[in-house]
C-alpha positions as CSV (number, residue, x, y, z in Angstrom):
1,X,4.1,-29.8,-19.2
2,X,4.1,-33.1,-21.3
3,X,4.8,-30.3,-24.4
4,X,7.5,-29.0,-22.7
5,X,8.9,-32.7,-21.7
6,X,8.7,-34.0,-25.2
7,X,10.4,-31.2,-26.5
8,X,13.6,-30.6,-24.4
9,X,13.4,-34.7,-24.7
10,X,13.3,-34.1,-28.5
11,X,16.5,-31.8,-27.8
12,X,18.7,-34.0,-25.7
13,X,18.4,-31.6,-22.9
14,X,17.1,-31.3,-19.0
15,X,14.1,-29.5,-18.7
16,X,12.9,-28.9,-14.8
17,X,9.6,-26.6,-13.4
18,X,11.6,-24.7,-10.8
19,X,11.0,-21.4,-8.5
20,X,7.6,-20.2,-7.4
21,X,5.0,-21.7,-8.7
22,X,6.8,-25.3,-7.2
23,X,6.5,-23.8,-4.1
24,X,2.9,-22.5,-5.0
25,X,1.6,-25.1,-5.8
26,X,3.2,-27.3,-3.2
27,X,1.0,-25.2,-0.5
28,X,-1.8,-25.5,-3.0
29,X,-1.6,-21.5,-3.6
30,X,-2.9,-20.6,-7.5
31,X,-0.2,-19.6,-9.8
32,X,-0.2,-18.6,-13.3
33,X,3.3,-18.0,-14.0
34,X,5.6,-21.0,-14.7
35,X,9.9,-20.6,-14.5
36,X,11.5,-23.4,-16.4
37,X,14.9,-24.0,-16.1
38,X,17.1,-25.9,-19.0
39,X,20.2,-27.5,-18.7
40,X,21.2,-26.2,-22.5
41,X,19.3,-22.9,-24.6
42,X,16.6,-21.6,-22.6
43,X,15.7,-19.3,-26.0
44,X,15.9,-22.1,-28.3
45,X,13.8,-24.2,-26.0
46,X,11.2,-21.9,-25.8
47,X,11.4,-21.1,-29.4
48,X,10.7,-24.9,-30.3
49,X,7.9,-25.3,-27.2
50,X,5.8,-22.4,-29.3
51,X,5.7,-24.5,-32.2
52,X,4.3,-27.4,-30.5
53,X,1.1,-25.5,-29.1
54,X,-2.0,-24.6,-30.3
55,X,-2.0,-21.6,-28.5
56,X,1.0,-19.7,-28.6
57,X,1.7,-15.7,-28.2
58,X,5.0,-16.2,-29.8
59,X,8.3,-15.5,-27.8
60,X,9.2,-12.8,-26.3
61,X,13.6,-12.6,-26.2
62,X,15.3,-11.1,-23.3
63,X,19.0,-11.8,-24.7
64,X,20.6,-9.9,-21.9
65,X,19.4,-11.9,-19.4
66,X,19.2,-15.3,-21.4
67,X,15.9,-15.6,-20.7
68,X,12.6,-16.1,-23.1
69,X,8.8,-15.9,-22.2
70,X,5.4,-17.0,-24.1
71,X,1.9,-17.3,-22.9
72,X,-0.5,-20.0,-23.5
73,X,-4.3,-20.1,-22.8
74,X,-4.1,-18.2,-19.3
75,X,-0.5,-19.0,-18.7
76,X,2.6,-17.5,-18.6
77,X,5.9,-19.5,-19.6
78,X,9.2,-18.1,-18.6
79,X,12.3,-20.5,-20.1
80,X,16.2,-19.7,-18.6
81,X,19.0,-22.0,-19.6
82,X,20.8,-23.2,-16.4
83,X,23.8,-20.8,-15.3
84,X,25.7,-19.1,-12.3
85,X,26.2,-16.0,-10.9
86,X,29.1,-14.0,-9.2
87,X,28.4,-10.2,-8.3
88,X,30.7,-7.1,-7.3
89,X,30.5,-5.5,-3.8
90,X,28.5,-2.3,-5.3
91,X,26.0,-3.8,-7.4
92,X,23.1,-6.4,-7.3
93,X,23.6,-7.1,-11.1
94,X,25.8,-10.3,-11.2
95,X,28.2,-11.6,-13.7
96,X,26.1,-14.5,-15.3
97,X,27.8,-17.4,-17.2
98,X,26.4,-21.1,-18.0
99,X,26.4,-23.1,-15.1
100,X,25.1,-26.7,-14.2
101,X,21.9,-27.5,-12.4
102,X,23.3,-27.5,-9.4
103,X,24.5,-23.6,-10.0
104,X,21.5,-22.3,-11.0
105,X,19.5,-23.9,-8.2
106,X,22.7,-22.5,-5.3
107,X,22.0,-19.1,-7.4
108,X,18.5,-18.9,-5.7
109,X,17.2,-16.6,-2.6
110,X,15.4,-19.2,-0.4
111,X,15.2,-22.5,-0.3
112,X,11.9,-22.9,-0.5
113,X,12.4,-21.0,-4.1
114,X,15.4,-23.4,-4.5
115,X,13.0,-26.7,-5.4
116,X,13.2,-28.6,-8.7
117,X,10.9,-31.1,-10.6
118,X,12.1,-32.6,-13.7
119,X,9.8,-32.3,-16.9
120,X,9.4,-35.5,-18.8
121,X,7.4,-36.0,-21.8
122,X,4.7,-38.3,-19.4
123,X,4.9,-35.1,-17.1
124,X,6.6,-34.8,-14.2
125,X,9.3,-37.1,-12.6
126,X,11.9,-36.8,-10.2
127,X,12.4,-34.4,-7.4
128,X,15.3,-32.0,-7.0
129,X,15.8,-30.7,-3.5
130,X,19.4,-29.9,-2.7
131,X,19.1,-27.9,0.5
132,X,16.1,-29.2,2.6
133,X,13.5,-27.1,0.5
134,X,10.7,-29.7,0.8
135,X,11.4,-29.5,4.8
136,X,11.5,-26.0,5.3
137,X,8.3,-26.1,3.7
138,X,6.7,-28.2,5.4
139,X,7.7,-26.8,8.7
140,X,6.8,-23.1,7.4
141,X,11.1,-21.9,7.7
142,X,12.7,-19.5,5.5
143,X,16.2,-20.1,5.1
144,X,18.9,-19.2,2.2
145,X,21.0,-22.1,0.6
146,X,24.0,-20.6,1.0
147,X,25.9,-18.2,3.9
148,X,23.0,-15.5,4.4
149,X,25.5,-13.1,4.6
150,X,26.7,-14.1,1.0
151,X,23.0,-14.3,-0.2
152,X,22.0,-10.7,1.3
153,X,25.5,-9.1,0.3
154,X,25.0,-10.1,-3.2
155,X,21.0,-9.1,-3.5
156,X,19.9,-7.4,-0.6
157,X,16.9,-7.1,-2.2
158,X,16.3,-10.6,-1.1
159,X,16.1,-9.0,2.8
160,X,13.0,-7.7,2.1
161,X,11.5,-10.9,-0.3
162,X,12.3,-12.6,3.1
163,X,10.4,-10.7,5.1
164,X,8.0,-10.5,2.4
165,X,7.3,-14.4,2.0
166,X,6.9,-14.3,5.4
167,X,4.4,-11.8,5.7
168,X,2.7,-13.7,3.3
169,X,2.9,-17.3,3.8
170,X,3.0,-16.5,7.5
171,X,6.4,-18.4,7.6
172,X,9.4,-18.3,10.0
173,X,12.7,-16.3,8.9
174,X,15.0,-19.1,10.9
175,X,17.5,-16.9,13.4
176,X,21.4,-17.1,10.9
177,X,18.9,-16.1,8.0
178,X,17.2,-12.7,10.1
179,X,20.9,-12.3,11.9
180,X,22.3,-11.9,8.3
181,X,19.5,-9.4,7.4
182,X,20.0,-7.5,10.5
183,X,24.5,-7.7,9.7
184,X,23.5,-6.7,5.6
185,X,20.9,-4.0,6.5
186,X,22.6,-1.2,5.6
187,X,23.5,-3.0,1.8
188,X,19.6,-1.8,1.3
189,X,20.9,1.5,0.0
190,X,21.8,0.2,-3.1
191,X,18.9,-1.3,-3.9
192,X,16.6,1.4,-6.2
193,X,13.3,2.7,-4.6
194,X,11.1,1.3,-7.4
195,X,12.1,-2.5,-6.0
196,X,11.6,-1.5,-2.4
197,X,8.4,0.1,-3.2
198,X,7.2,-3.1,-5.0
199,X,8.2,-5.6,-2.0
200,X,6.6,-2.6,0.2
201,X,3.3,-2.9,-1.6
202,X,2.9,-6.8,-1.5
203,X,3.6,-6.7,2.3
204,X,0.6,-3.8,2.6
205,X,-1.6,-6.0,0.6
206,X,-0.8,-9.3,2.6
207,X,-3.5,-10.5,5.5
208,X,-1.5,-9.0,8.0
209,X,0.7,-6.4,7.2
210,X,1.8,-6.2,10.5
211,X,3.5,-9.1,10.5
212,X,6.3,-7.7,7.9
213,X,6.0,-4.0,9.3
214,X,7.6,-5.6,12.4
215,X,10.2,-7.7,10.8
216,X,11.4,-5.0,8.9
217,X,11.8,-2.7,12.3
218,X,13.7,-5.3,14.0
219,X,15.6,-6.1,11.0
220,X,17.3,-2.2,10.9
221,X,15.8,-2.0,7.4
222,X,12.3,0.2,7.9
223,X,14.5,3.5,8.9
224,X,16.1,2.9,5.4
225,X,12.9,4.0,3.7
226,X,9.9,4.9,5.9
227,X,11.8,6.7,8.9
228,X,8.8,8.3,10.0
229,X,7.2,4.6,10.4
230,X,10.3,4.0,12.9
231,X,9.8,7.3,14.3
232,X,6.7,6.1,16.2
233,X,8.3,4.0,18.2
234,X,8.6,4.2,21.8
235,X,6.6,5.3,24.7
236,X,7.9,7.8,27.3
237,X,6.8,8.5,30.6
238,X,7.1,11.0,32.6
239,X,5.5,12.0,36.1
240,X,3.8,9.0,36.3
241,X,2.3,9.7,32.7
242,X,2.6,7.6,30.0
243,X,1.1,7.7,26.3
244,X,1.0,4.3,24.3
245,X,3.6,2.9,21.4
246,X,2.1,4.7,18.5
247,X,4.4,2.2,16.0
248,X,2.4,-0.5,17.5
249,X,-1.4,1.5,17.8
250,X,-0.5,1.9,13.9
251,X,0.3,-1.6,13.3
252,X,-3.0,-3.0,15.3
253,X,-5.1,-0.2,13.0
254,X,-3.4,-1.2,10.3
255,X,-4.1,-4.7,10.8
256,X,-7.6,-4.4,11.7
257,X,-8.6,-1.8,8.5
258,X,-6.8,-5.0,6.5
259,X,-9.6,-7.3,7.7
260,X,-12.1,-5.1,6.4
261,X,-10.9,-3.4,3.1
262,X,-8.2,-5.0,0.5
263,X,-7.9,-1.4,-0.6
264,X,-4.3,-0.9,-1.2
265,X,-4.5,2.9,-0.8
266,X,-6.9,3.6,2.5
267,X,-4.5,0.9,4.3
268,X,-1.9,3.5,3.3
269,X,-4.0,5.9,5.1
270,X,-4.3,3.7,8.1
271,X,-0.2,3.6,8.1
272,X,0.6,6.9,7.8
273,X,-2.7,8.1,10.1
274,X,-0.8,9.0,12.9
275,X,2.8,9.9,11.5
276,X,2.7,13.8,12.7
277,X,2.7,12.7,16.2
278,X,6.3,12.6,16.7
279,X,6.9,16.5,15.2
280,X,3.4,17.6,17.5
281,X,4.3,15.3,20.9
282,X,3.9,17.5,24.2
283,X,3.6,17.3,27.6
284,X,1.7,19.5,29.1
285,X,1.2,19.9,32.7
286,X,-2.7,20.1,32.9
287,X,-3.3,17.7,30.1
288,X,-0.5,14.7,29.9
289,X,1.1,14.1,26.6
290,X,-0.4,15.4,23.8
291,X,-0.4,15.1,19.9
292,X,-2.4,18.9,19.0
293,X,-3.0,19.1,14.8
294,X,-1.1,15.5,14.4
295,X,-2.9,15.0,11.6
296,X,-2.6,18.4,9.5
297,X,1.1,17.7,10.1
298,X,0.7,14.3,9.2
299,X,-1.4,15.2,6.2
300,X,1.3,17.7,4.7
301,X,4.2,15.0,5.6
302,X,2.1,12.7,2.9
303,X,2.9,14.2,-0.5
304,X,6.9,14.2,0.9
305,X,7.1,10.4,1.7
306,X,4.6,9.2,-1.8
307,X,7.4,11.6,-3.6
308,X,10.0,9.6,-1.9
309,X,9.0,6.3,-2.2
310,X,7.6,6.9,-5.5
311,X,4.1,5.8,-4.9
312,X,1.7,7.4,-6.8
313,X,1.0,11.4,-6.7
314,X,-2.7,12.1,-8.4
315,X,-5.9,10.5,-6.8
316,X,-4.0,7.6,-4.9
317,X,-1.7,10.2,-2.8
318,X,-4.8,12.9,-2.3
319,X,-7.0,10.0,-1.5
320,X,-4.7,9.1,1.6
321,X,-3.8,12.8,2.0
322,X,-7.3,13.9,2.7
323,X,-8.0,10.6,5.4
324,X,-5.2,11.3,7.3
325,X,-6.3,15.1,7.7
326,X,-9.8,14.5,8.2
327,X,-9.7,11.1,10.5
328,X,-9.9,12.3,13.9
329,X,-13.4,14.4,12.5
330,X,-16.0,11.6,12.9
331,X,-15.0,11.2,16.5
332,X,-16.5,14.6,17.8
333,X,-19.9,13.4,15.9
334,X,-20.3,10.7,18.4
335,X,-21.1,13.2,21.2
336,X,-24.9,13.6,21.0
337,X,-24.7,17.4,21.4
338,X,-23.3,17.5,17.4
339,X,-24.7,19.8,15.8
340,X,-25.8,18.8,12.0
341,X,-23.9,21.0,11.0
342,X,-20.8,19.8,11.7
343,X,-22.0,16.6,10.0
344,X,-22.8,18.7,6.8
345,X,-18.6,19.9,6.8
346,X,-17.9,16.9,7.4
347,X,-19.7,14.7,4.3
348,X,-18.5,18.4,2.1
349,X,-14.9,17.8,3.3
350,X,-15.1,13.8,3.1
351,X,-17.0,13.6,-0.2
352,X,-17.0,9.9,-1.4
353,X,-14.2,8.9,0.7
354,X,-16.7,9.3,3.8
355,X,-17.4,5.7,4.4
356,X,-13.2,4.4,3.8
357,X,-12.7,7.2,6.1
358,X,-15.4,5.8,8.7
359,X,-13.5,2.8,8.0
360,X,-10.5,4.1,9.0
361,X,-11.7,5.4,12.5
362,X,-13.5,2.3,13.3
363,X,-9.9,0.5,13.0
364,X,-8.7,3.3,15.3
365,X,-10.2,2.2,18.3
366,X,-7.4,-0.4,19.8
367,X,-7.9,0.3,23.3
368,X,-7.5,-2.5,25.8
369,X,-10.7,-2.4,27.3
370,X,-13.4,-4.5,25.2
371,X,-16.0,-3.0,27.0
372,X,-14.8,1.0,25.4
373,X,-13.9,-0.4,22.2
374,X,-17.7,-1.6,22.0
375,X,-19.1,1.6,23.0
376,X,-17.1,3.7,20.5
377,X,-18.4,0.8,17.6
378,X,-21.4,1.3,18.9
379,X,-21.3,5.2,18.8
380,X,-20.5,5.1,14.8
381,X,-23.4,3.2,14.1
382,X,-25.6,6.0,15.4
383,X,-22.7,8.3,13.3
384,X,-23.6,6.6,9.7
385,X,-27.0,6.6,10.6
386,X,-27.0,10.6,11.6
387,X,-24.7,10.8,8.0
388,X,-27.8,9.3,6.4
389,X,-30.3,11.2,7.5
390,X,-28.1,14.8,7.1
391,X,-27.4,13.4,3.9
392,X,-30.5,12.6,2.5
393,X,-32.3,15.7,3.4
394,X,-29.7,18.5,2.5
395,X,-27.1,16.3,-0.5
396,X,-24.4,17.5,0.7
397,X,-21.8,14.7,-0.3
398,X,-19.9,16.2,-3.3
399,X,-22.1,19.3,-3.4
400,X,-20.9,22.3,-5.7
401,X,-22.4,25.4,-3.8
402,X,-25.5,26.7,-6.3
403,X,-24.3,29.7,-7.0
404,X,-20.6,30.6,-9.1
405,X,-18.1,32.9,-9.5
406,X,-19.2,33.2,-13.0
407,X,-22.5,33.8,-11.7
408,X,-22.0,36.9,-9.0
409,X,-19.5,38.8,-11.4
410,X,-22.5,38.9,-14.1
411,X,-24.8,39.9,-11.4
412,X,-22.9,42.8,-10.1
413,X,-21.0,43.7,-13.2
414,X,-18.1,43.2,-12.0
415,X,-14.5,41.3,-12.6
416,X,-12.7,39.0,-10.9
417,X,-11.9,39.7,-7.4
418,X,-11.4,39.3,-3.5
419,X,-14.9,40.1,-3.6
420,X,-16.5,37.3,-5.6
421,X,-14.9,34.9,-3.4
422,X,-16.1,36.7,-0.3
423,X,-19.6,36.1,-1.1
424,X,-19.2,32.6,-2.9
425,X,-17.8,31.4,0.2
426,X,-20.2,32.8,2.5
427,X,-23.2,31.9,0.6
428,X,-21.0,28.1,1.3
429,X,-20.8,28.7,4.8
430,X,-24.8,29.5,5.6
431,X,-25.8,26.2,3.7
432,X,-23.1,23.9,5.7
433,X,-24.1,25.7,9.2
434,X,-28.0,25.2,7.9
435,X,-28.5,28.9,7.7
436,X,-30.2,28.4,4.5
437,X,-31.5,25.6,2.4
438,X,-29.4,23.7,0.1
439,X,-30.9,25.5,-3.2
440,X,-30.5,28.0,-5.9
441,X,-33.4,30.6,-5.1
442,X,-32.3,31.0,-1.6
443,X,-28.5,31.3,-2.3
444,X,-29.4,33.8,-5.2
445,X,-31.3,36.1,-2.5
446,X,-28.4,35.3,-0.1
447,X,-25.8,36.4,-2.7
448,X,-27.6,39.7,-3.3
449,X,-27.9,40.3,0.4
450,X,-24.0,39.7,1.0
451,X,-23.4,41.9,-2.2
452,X,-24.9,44.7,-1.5
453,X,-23.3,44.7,2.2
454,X,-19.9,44.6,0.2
455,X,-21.2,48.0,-1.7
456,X,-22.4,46.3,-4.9
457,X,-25.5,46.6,-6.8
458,X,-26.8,44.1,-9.5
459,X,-26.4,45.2,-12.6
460,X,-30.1,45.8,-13.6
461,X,-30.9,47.9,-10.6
462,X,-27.9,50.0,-11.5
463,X,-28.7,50.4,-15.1
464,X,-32.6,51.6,-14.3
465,X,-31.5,54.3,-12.4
């Protein structure tokens, strides 16, 4: 910073480390990216700062927004020249003109975000905290500088960085703040899916993403973009039968999968796990409520809401696709009357995913009673250990079967046809349900066997005749 100080000293101008990393590194989070704000020509600042280090990228211009950027060693600079901002009722892209320090710093979301620290060419020097920053803070309180109804209508993409900071620093939205989310909800619409995603994927990758899942339910802003999240709410009753609050069971698997696994993508799976049970809820007189193929409707709903919220479609959306269809399997392996065969379709069907998918069902076991949710964990260590054994002795886990298409239409001479797959797949089905061994002599013989029950002949039979 002393660079940057004797520079913008050198210049006549104000130079101040504002934004983020302040606050970062105020509660000692790491932070690589630095905002500095200028009283004068961000550009030219940064410009004249590149010359000075040893290490410089060179500048990067942004002259629509004003702004300028360079990196240095593992750092990332980001210079803006002080201004203001007024914005139109339809759109979150403001009218910018020069403004004072006091402007820019008014301009910002949060108070927290709001803090300023003069650069001097011995450092840092004075303190710039206009609206309580260093407070709110300290006391873990999220609140905008101005009206949050002003702040919300203008951006409402700051709703969700609200929610989002305090999913993440585990801070308090102070009640005028969350009342002006709640009143500015609807302003969401405006905002483009690629931002919400982005805000979406921070809060999924925070400690507990619970914590911002319910915020943005009570805020009216989750039906804006995952109805089918807010579609799990509630739990009816009805004589004398209840079923639980599947938007909270999610939340509480989502939670304890995030203790686990920072993957990004299976805690989308543990999200989304139960979203066909609204479309598949019955009662039924015998049974109570139930949820029947929940999660082949769930699994289909998948592709529809990645489109949506454009998330991606290749491995990431077939990845959670295939857990949510498959993650009420391992529960029927814990009955010791499983036969290993099901535990073959199962390691076919799960492939490499089979231990995130374990994962997955291990988090699903929220019940109440400590005592059940010990036996169940309990149950899936027996489960991985049955997987390993099955596994080892028939390699199963992304197993091709031995014989191919390419292979039975040479044998029998034939072309393409209903009856190539016939056999292929029931030469699949006798090595998953242990018919046969898991090998190319004995699914050769098979293949002939199934052939010739389908009228064909191999080739060299027919031709020495």
């Amino acid at each position: 910073m002393q660079v940057v100080g004797k520079v913008s000293e050198k210049m006549g101008i104000d130079a101040y480390l504002v934004g983020g990393y302040v606050r970062d590194k105020l509660l000692n989070r790491p932070s690589k990216d630095i905002d500095i704000l200028c009283v004068g020509n961000g550009i030219e600042l940064a410009e004249n700062v590149c010359r000075e280090f040893k290490r410089c990228s060179g500048v990067t211009v942004f002259k629509k927004f004003g702004t300028a950027m360079l990196k240095t060693g593992d750092f990332e600079l980001e210079f803006v020249g002080a201004r203001k901002e007024s914005y139109v009722r339809h759109s979150r892209k403001p009218k910018v003109e020069k403004g004072s320090l006091r402007d820019d710093l008014l301009r910002r979301d949060f108070t927290i975000n709001a803090l300023a620290v003069k650069i001097e060419e011995k450092g840092l020097g004075e303190w710039v905290d206009l609206f309580g920053g260093l407070e709110d803070l300290k006391h873990g309180w999220i609140r905008t500088p101005v009206d949050p109804a002003e702040t919300f209508s203008d951006d409402p993409l700051r709703m969700l960085r609200a929610i989002r900071f305090a999913t993440q620093l585990e801070f308090e939205i102070r009640d005028e703040t969350f009342l002006g989310i709640q009143a500015s909800s609807e302003r969401i619409k405006i905002i483009s899916t690629e931002r919400i995603t982005a805000e979406l994927q921070k809060i999924m990758a925070s400690d507990q993403p619970s914590r911002g899942f319910i915020l943005l339910d009570k805020s009216h802003l989750l039906p804006h973009f995952l109805p089918e999240i807010s579609a799990l709410k509630g739990a009816e009753k009805k004589d004398g039968i209840g079923h639980k609050d599947n938007f909270y069971h999610t939340l509480e698997v989502l939670d304890r999968l995030a203790e686990k696994s920072d993957d990004i993508w299976l805690r989308w799976a543990a999200l989304l796990h139960d979203v066909g049970k609204p479309k598949t809820k019955r009662f039924e007189k015998d049974h109570g409520w139930t949820f029947h193929g929940h999660e082949v409707v769930g699994a289909r709903m998948v592709p529809r809401i990645f489109r949506r919220l454009k998330l991606p479609t290749g491995k990431e959306m077939k990845f959670v696709e295939k857990l949510v269809a498959l993650h009420l399997r391992p529960i029927s392996l814990t009955k010791e009357e499983t036969s290993d065969s099901a535990v073959r379709r199962l390691l076919f069907d799960a492939g490499d995913h089979i231990e995130d998918l374990l994962l997955l069902c291990e988090a699903d076991i929220t019940s109440k009673n400590k005592e059940k949710v010990k036996r169940f964990l309990e149950n899936y260590i027996r489960v991985r250990q049955r997987i390993k054994e099955v596994e080892e002795r028939d390699r199963i886990r992304n197993w091709q079967p031995p014989i191919t298409g390419d292979l039975i239409m040479e044998t029998f001479g034939i072309k393409p046809s209903e009856k190539v797959g016939m056999i292929k797949e029931s030469i699949k089905e006798a090595i998953l349900d242990g018919e046969i061994p898991n090998d190319k002599k004995a699914a050769f013989e098979l293949m002939i066997e199934r052939g010739k029950a389908l009228g064909l002949e191999p080739v060299d039979r027919v031709n020495k005749s």
